[in-house]
C-alpha positions as CSV (number, residue, x, y, z in Angstrom):
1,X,78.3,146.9,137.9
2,X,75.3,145.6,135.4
3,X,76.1,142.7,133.0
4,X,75.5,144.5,129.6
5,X,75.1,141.8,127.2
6,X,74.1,144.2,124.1
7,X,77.7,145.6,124.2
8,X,80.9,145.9,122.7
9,X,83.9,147.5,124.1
10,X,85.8,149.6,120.9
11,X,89.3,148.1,119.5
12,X,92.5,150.6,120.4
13,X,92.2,151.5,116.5
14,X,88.7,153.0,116.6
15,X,90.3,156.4,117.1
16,X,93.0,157.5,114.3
17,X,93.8,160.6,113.0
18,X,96.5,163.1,112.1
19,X,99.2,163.8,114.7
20,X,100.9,167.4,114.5
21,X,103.6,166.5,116.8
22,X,103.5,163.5,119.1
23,X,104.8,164.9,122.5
24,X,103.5,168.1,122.6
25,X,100.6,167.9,124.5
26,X,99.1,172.0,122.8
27,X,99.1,169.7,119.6
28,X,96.5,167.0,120.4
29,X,94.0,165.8,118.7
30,X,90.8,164.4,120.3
31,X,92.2,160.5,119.2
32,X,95.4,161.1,121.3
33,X,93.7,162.0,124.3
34,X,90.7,159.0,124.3
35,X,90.5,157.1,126.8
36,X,88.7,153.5,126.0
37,X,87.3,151.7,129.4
38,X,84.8,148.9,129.4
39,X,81.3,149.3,131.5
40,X,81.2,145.5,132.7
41,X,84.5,146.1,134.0
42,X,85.9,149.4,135.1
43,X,85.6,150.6,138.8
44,X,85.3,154.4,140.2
45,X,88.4,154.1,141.4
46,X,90.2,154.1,138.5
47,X,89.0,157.2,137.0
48,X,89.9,160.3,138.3
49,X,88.0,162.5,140.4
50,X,88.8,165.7,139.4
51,X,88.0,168.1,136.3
52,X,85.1,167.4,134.1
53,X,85.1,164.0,132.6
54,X,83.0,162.8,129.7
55,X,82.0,159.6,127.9
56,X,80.9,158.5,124.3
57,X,78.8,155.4,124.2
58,X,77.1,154.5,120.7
59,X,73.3,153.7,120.4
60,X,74.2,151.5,117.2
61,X,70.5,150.6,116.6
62,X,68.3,151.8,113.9
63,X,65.6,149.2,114.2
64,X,63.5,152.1,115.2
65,X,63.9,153.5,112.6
66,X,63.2,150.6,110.1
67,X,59.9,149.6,112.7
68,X,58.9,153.8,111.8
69,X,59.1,153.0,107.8
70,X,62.1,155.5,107.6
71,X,65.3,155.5,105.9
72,X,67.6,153.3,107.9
73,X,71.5,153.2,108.4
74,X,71.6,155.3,111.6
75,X,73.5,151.8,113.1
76,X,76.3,152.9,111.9
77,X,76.2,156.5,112.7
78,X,78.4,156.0,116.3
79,X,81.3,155.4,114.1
80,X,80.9,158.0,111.4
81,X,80.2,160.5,114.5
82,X,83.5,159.1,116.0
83,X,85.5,159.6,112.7
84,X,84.5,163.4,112.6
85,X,85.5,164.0,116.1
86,X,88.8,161.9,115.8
87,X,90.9,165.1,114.6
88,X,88.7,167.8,116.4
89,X,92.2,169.9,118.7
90,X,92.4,168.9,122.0
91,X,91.6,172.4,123.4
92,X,90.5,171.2,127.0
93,X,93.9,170.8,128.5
94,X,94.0,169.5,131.7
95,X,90.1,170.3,132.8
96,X,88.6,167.6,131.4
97,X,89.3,163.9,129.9
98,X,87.2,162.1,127.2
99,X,86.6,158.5,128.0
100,X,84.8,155.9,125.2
101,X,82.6,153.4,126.5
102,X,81.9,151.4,123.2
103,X,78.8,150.6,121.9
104,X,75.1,149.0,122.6
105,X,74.1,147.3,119.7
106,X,70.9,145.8,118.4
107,X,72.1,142.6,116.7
108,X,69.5,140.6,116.9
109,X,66.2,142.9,116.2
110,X,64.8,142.8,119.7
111,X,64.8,147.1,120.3
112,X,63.0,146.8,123.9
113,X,66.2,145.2,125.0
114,X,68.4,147.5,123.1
115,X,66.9,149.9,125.0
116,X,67.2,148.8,128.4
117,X,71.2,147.8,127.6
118,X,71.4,151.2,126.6
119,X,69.9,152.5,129.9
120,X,71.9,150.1,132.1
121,X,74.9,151.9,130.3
122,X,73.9,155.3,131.0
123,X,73.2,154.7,135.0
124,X,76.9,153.0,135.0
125,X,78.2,156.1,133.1
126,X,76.7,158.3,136.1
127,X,77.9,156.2,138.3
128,X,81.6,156.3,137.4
129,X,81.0,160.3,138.0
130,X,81.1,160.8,134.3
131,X,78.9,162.8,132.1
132,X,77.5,161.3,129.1
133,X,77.3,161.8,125.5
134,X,75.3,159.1,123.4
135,X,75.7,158.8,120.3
136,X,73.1,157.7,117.6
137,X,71.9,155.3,116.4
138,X,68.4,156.0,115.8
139,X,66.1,158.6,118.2
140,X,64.8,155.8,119.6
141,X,68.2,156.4,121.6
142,X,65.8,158.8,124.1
143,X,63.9,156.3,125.5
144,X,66.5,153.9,126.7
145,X,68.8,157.2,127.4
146,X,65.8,158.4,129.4
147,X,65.5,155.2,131.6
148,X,69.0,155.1,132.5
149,X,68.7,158.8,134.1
150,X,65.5,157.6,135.7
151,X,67.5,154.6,136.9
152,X,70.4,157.0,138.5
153,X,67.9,159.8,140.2
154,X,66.0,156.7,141.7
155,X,68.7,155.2,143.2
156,X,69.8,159.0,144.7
157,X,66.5,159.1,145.9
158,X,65.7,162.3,143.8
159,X,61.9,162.8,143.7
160,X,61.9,164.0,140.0
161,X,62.8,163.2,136.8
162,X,64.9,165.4,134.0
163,X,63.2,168.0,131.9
164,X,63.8,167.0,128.3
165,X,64.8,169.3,125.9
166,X,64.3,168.3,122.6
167,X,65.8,169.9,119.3
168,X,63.7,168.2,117.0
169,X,61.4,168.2,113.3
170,X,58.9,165.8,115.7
171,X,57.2,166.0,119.0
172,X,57.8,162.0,118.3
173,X,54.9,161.2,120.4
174,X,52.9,158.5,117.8
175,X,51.0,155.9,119.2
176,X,52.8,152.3,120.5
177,X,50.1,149.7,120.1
178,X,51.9,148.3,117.4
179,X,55.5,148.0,119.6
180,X,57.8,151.1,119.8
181,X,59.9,153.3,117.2
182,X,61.7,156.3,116.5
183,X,58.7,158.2,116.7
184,X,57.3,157.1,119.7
185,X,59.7,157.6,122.5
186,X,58.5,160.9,124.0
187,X,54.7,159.3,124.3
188,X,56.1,156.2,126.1
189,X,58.0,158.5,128.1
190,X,54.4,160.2,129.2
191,X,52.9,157.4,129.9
192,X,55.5,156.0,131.9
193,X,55.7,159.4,134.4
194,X,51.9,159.5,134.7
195,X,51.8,155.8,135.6
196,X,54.4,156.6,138.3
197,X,52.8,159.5,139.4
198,X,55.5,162.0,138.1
199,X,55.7,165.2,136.4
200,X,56.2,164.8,132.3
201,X,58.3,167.7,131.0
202,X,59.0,167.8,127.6
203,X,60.3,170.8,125.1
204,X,61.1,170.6,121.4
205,X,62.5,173.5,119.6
206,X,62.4,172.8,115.7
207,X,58.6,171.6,115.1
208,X,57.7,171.6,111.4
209,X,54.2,171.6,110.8
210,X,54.1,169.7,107.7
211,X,56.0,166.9,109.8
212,X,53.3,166.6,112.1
213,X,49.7,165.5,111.8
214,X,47.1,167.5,113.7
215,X,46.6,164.5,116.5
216,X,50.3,164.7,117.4
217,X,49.8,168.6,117.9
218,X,46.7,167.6,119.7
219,X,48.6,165.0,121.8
220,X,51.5,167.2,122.8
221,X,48.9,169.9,124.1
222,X,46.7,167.4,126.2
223,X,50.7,166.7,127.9
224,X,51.8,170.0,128.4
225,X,54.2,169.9,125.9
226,X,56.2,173.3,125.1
227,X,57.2,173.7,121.8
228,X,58.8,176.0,119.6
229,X,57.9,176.0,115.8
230,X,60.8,176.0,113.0
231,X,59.9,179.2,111.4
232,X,60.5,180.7,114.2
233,X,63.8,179.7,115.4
234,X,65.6,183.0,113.9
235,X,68.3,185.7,115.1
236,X,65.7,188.3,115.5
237,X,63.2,186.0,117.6
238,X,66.0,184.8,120.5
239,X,65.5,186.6,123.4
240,X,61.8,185.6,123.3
241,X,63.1,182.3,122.8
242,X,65.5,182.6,125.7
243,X,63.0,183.5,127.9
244,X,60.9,180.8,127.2
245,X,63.8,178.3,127.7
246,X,64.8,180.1,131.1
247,X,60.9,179.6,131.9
248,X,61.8,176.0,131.4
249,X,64.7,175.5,132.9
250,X,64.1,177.0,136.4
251,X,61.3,174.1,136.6
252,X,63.6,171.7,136.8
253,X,67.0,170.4,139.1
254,X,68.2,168.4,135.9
255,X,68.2,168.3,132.4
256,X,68.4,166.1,129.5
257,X,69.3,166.9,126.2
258,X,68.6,165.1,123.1
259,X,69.6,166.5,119.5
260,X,68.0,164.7,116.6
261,X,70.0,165.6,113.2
262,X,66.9,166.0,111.3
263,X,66.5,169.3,113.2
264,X,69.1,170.8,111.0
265,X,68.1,171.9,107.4
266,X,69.4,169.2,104.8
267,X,71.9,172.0,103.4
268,X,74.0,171.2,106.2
269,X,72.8,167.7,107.7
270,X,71.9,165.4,104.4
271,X,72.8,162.1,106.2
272,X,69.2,161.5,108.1
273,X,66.4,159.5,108.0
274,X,63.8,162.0,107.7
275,X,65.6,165.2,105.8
276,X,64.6,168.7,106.3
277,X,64.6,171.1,103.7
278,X,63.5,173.8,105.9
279,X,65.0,173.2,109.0
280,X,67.4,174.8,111.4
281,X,70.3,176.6,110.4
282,X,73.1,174.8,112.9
283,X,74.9,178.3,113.8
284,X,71.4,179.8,115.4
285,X,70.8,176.6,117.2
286,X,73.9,175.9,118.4
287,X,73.2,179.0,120.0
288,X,70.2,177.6,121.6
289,X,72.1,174.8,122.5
290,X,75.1,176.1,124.1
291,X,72.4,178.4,126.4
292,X,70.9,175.1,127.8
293,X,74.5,173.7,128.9
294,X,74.9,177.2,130.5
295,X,72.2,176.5,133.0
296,X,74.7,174.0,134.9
297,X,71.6,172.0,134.8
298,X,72.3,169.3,131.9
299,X,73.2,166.0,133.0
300,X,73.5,163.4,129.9
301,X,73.3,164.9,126.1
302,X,72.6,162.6,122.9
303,X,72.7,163.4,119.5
304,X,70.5,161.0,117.4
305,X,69.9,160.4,113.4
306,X,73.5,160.5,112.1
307,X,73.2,157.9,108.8
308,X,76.5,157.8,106.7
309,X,74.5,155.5,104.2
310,X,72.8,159.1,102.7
311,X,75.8,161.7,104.2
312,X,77.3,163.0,101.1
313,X,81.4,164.2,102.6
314,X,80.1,163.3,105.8
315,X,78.7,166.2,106.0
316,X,76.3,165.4,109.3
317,X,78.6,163.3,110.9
318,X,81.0,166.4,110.9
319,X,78.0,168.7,111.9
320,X,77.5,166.4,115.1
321,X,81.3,166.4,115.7
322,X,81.4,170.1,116.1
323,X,78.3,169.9,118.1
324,X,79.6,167.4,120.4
325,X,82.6,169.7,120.3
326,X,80.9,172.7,121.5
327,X,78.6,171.0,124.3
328,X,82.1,170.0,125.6
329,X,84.2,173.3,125.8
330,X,80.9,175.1,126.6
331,X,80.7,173.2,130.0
332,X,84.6,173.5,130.6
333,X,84.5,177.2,129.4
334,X,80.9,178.7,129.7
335,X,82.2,182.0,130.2
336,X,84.4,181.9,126.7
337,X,81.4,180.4,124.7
């Protein structure tokens, strides 16, 4: 196991919430069926082997944000995102377990280490046969999340890296001669494949155009970058999206999927750093969303931008609970979602 020295392991009161009936099993909620382990110390063989099991680990940074001149707060999103899910039913029965690995934090400023914790953490996650869900934190979560997948398919000598999927406003591709951001992940992330000699594979559905300055469009064209623009994310436009997605996906053995909240319109997702006024209606990307986990192909999912500082009734934070939610009972239950 990896020393994680940006960590904290969660107290056994993290997770509260209203209890229906205490013994019947039909009537849990997602807080009486957590399961809190600590990455410096839990083994393989302690977990068990069967079913699908899944782990929450917090990003609880937002120094990339504050380093991108945007709103910050995003540190404390983990927790708000936990606090939605706390009461979500139990509905996954005895085919799958949700584990809680705690939190990578960013105490003391210093983001390129935050990062690397935060990709330790996700190759030990994989390790322990779990599959994870990070929770933001800033989307300066993808590049530390990134690594740690890059860390796992290295040492099981896979010769390619993940496909990212991206539901985003940004391409976040900005330049990084000034240090890293929130906006600079996916550029760092080209660089890094090129200089290894590996394939970059990047798509973002949710572009805005008015988010974007004509370089970054130029950028993610001299990468290869597919991209599908905001406007036309609608009900009448999905098969064409589907089959660009399906294009996508048969490129690839794996997948990683990273959700930033400001994707969403700010109707239904006020609580980021960069709001949207016309973004993505949640229902028709959820959608979208659910068809990537379909593939079978997804191994590690985040969801980034959550900031209870601006989240009037938590309205976000419950938007990535149900998210969360879904991603989870579509991979148990594809067939019923």
């Amino acid at each position: 196991m990896r020393n994680l020295d940006k960590y904290s392991v969660l107290s056994s009161d993290t997770w509260q919430g209203r209890i229906d009936d205490p013994n019947d099993s039909d009537s849990f909620r997602w807080h009486q069926c957590i399961n809190l382990i600590d990455l410096n110390t839990v083994k393989k063989e302690d977990l068990p082997d069967k079913g699908e099991n899944f782990c929450f680990l917090g990003f609880s940074c937002d120094k990339g944000v504050e380093k991108n001149k945007g709103r910050v707060g995003t540190a404390l999103g983990p927790f708000s995102i936990r606090r939605a899910m706390a009461n979500l039913p139990a509905n996954f029965g005895e085919n799958g377990k949700i584990y809680d690995a705690g939190n990578i934090h960013c105490l003391d400023g210093n983001l390129e280490s935050a990062q690397q914790n935060l990709a330790n953490a996700v190759e030990t996650i994989l390790d322990l046969g779990l599959f994870p869900i990070v929770l933001g934190g800033g989307h300066e979560i993808a590049f530390g999340h990134f690594n740690g997948l890059k860390q796992f398919l290295t040492k099981e000598q896979k010769s390619n890296y993940p496909g990212i999927i991206n539901f985003d406003a940004h391409f976040d591709m900005r330049p990084y001669d000034q240090g890293p951001n929130s906006g600079t992940m996916f550029r760092q992330i080209a660089d890094m494949t090129k200089e290894e000699q590996k394939k970059f594979s990047y798509f973002v559905l949710g572009i805005q155009k008015y988010s974007n300055t004509l370089s970054l469009f130029k950028k993610a064209e001299k990468h290869g970058v597919e991209y599908v623009l905001a406007r036309d994310i609608r009900e009448y436009n999905m098969n064409k999206i589907a089959r660009k997605l399906d294009r996508f996906i048969e490129k690839h053995d794996q997948l990683y999927l990273t959700i930033c909240s400001d994707v969403f319109s700010s109707a239904f997702a006020p609580g980021v750093s960069s709001p949207q006024p016309f973004g993505l209606d949640p229902e028709i990307a959820l959608q979208l969303i659910k068809y990537v986990i379909k593939s079978g192909k997804t191994m590690s999912v985040d969801i980034a931008e959550v900031s209870p500082r601006f989240d009037e009734d938590s309205h976000t934070a419950k938007l990535a609970s149900v998210i969360v939610y879904a991603l989870i009972n579509t991979m148990l239950y594809p067939e019923e979602s």
